[in-house]
N, C-alpha and C positions, 0 to 999 in steps of 0.2 A: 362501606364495610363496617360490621358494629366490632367493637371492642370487647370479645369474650373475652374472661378470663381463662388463664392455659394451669398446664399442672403447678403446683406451689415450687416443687424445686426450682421448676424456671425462669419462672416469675421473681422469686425472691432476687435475686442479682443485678436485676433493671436494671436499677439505679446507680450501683457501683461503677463507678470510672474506674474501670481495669483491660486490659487486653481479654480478645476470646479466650486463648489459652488458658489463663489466668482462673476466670471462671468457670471453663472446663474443668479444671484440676479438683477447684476450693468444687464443683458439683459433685463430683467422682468419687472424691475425701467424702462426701455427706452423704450422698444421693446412695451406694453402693452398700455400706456397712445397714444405713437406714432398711433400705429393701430386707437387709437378713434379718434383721432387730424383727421387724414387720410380720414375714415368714416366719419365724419362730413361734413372736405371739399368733398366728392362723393356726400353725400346727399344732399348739398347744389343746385349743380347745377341742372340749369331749365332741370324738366321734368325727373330727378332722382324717383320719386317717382311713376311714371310709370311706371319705369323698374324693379324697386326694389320692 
């Protein structure tokens, strides 16, 4: 089995010694607000509201 890399929020936590929970949370804190920041800039641009 090769070692693909997966999506970056996932990934980013590897390495942290913490409980699952713990990196659910601190992902959920980041991961969620990040999607709308994201969203936002999509919608912004010209002619987004056609496609969408």
């Amino acid at each position: 089995m090769r070692d693909e890399p997966g999506p970056a929020t996932g990934q980013a936590p590897s390495d942290v010694q913490a409980p699952a929970v713990v990196k659910f949370a601190l992902l959920a804190v980041l991961g969620v607000p990040l999607c709308w920041v994201m969203a936002f800039g999509v919608r912004a641009l010209p002619g987004a509201s056609n496609v969408l």
